[in-house]
C-alpha positions in Angstrom: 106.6 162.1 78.2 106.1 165.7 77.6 106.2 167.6 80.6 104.3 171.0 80.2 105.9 174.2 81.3 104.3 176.3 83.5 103.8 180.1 81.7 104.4 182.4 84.6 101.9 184.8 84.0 99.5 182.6 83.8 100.7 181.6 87.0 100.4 185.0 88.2 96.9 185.2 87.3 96.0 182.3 88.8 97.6 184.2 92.1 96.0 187.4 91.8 92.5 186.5 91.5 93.2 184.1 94.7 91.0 186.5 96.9 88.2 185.6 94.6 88.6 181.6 94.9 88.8 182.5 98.8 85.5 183.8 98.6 83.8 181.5 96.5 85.0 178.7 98.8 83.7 180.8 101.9 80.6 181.4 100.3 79.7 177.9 99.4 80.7 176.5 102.6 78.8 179.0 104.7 75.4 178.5 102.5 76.1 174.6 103.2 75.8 173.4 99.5 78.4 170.5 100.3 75.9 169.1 102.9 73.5 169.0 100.6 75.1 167.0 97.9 75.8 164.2 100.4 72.9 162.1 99.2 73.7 162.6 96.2 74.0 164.7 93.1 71.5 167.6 92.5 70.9 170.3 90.2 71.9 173.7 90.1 68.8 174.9 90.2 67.3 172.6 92.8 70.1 174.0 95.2 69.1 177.6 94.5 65.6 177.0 94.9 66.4 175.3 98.5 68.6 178.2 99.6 66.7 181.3 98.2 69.8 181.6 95.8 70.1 183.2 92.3 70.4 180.2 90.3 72.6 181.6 87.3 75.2 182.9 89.8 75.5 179.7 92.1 76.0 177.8 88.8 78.5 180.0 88.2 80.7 179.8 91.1 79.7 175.9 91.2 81.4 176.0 87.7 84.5 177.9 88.7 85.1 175.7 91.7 84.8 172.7 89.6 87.6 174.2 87.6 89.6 174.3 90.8 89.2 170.6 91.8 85.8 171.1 94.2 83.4 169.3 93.3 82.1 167.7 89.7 79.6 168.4 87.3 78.0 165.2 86.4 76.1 166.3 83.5 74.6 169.8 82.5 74.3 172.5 85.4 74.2 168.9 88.0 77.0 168.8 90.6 78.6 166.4 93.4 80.9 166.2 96.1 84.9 164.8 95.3 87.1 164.6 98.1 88.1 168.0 98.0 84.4 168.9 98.3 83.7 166.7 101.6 85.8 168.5 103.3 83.3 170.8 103.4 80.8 169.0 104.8 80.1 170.1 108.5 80.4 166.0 109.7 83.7 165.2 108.0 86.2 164.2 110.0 88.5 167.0 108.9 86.1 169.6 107.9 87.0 172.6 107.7 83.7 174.4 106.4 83.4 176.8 109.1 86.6 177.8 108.6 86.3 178.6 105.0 83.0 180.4 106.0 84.3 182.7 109.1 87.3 183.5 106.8 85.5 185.5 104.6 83.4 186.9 107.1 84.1 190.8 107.7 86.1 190.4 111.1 88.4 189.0 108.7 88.2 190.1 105.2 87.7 193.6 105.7 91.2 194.5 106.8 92.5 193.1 103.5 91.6 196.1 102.2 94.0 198.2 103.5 97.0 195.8 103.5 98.9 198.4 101.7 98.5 200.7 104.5 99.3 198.3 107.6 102.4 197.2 105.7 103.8 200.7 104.7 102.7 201.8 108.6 103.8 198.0 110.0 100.8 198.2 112.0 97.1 196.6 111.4 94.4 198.9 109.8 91.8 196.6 111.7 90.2 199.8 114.4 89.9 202.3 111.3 88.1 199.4 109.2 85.8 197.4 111.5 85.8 201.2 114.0 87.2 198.6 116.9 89.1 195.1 117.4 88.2 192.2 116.0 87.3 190.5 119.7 85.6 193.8 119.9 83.9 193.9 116.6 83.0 190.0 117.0 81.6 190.8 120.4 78.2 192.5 118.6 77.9 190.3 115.7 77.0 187.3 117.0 75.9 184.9 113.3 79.9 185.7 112.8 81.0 184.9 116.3 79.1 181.9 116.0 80.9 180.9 112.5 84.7 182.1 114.0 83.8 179.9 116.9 83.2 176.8 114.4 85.8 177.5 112.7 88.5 177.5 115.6 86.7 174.2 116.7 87.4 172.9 113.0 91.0 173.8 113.6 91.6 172.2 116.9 89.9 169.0 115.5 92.5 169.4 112.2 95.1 169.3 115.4 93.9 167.3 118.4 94.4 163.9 116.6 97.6 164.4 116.2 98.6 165.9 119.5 96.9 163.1 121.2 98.8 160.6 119.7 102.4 162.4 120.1 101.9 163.7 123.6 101.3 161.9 127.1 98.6 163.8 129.1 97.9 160.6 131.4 100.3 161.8 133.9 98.2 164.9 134.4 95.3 165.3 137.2 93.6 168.7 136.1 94.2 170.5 132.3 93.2 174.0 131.9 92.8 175.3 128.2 93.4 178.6 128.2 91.2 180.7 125.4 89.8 177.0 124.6 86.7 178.0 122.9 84.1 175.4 123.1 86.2 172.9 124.6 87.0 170.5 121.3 90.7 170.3 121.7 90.1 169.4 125.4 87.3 167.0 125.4 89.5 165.3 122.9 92.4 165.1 125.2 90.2 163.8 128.1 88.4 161.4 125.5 92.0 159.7 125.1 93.4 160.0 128.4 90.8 159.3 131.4 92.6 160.4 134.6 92.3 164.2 133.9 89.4 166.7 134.4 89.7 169.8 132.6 88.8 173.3 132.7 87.7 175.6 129.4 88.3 179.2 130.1 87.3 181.8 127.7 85.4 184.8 127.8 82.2 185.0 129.3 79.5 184.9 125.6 81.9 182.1 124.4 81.9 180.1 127.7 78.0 180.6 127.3 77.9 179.3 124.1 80.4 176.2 125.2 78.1 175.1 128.3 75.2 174.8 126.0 77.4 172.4 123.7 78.7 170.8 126.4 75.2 170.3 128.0 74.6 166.1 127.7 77.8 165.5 126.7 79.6 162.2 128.3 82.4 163.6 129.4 80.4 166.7 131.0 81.1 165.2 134.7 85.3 166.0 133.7 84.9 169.6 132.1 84.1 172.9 134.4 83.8 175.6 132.4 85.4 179.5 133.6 84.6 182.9 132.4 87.1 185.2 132.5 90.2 187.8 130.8 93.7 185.7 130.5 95.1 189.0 130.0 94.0 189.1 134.1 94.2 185.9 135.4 93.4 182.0 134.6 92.5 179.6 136.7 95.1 178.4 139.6 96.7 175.2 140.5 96.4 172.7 137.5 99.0 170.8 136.3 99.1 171.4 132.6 98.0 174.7 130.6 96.7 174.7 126.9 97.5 177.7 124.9 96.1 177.3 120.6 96.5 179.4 118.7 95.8 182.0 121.5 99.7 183.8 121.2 99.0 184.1 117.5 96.8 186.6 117.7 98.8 188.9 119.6 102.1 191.2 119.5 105.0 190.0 121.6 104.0 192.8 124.5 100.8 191.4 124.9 102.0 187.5 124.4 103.8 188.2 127.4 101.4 189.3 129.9 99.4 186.5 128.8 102.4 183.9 129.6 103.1 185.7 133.0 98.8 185.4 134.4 99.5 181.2 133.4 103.3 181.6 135.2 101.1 183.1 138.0 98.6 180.3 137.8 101.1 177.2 137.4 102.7 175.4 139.8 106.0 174.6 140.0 105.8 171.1 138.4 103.3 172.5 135.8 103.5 172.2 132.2 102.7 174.6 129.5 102.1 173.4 126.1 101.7 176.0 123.3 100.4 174.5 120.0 101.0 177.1 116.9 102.3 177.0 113.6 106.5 177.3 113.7 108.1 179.5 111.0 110.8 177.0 110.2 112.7 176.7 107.0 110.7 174.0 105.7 107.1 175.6 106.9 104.7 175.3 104.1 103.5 178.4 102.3 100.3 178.6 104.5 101.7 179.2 107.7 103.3 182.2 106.4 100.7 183.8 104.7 98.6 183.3 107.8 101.8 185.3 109.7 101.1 187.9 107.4 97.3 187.9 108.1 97.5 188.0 111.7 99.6 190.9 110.8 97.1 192.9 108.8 94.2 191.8 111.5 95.8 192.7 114.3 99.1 192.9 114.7 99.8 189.0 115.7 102.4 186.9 113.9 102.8 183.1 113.5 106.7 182.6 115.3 110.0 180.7 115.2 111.5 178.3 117.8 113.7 181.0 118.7 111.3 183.8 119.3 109.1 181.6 121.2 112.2 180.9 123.3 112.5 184.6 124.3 108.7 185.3 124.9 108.8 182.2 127.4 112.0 183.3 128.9 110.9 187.0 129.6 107.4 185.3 131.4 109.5 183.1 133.6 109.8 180.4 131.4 111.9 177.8 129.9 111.2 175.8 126.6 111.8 172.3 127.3 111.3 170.6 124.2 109.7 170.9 120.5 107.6 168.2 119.2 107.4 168.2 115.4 103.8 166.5 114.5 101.9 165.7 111.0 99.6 168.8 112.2 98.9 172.3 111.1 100.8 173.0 114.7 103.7 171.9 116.5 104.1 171.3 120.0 105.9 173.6 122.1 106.3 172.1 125.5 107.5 174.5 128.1 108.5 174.5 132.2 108.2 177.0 134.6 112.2 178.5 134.8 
C-alpha cells in the first residue's frame, strides 16, 4: 500500500487559512442551515431563499465545508447533513452549534486581531478592541450574550455526562454552581442524583435569562436561582461548589479572590470541584490553543495540576484528588485545608 506523504506547505496552508474555516463553521451554525437539512436534503438556493442569504456565496462556503468533511453534496448545488454536520444541529446530543456561532462572534474574534500585540506586551488587547471587557462588552449586546450563553450550555452538556458518571454527588444535600449559567451542568447533576437541591448563581441578566428556562421545568421545585458577583460573595452553607470553566477566564490574582468568597462560603466538610481543561503532557492540541485564546481575550489561561495546586493552596485550599474523565475537562476535586 502506498502511503501518501504529507507536503508540509501544503500543510501549512491548510493552517493558515484556519481562521477562515472557523468562520465559515460559525457562520453556518449561527444561520442554522444544519437544522434545516434534518428532513432531508435541500438546495442551495432553497436555503438562501429561506434565510434571506446570497445564494452564490452560501453555495460557496456549503462547497468549502464539504471539502472539509461537513456535510455532502448530493448532486449539483443540493447538500445534507454527515455526522460531522449533525453536530450542528441545535437538538444533537453533543451539539455544539452555538458554540461554533458565539466563537466567531466579536466578543471573541475581534481580539485576534491584535494577537501580535498581546503576545509582544503578554497582556490581552481585549479594552483597546471591544473599548471594555468582554463581560462588559457582552453586557450591551444582548443577540451575542444570548449565543455565548448557548454556547457555554453546549459545553457543560459536552461535559456533564461524563462527570455524572465518574463522580458521586448522592452524598450531597445542597450544590451551588458557581458562574453556572443557565443551570445545564446542574440540572443534569440533580437529574442523576435525587437527594440534592441546587443553587445557580450568576450574574443578575444571565440569572434572568436562566429563570425563564427554568420556568416549567421538572426539576424546578430542586433549583433556586441567585444573582450576584463571585468576585464578592456566593451563596453560604452548601455542601458542594461547582466552578466550569469559571477560573479559565481569569489571571491567577483574580482566580484567587474568587477561590477565597467560596472558602468563605464552604463549610468545613465542603467540597469544591473545579472542572477545566488540564495542561498535561498528553493534552490534545485544543486545550492549548484555547490557553492561548483565553490569553489574547483576557488574560486567562487553561492550567496544569500543579498550578491549580498553588491557586487552591493560597485560597485556603487543598487538592484532594484529580479525576481523569473521557471529557473536554477533568475533575479537580478539592477540600477546604
Amino acid at each position: 500500500m502506498t502511503v501518501k506523504t504529507v507536503d508540509p506547505v501544503e500543510r501549512m496552508m491548510d493552517l493558515i487559512l484556519g481562521y477562515c474555516r472557523s468562520q465559515g463553521i460559525g457562520t453556518i451554525a449561527r444561520m442554522g442551515i444544519p437544522d434545516m437539512l434534518e428532513d432531508g436534503p435541500r438546495s442551495v438556493g432553497e436555503l438562501a431563499d429561506e434565510i434571506g442569504a446570497d445564494e452564490d456565496a452560501l453555495y460557496r462556503v456549503m462547497r468549502a465545508l464539504v471539502s472539509e468533511g461537513i456535510f455532502e453534496e448530493q448532486r449539483d448545488r443540493v447538500f445534507s447533513l454527515n455526522n460531522m454536520a449533525k453536530s450542528l444541529t441545535t437538538d444533537d446530543p453533543r451539539s455544539v452549534r452555538w458554540l461554533a456561532a458565539a466563537m466567531c462572534d466579536s466578543a471573541h474574534w475581534k481580539p485576534w486581531g491584535l494577537a501580535y500585540e498581546a503576545i509582544m506586551e503578554g497582556k490581552s488587547q481585549t479594552p483597546g478592541v471591544l473599548g471594555m471587557s468582554p463581560w462588559e462588552y457582552l453586557s450591551g449586546k444582548p443577540d451575542e450574550a444570548g449565543r455565548f450563553g448557548l454556547a457555554m450550555s453546549n459545553m457543560s452538556k459536552q461535559a456533564s455526562s461524563s462527570i455524572t458518571a465518574n463522580y458521586d454527588f448522592g452524598g450531597f444535600g445542597h450544590i451551588v454552581d458557581v458562574g453556572g449559567n443557565h443551570g445545564t451542568l446542574l440540572l443534569d447533576i440533580l437529574l442523576a442524583n435525587t437527594e440534592p437541591r441546587g443553587t445557580v448563581f450568576d450574574l443578575p441578566e444571565v440569572i434572568e435569562i436562566a429563570r425563564g428556562e427554568l420556568e416549567g421545568h421538572p426539576l424546578s421545585d430542586r433549583v433556586e436561582l441567585v444573582a450576584g458577583d463571585f468576585f464578592k460573595s456566593v451563596p453560604a452553607g452548601a455542601d458542594c461548589y461547582l466552578l466550569k470553566h469559571i477560573l479559565h477566564d481569569w489571571p491567577d490574582r483574580e482566580c484567587a479572590l474568587i477561590l477565597q468568597r467560596i472558602r468563605e462560603a464552604i463549610p468545613p466538610h465542603g467540597r469544591l470541584l473545579v472542572f477545566d481543561a488540564l495542561l498535561v503532557p498528553e493534552a490534545p492540541p485544543w486545550a492549548h490553543w484555547l490557553d492561548v485564546h483565553m490569553m489574547v481575550l483576557q488574560d486567562g489561561k487553561e492550567r496544569s495540576p500543579a498550578e491549580f495546586e498553588a491557586l487552591f493552596a493560597e485560597a485556603g485550599f487543598k487538592l484532594d484528588r484529580v479525576i481523569d474523565i473521557p471529557s473536554p475537562v477533568g475533575i479537580l476535586d478539592v477540600v477546604p485545608a
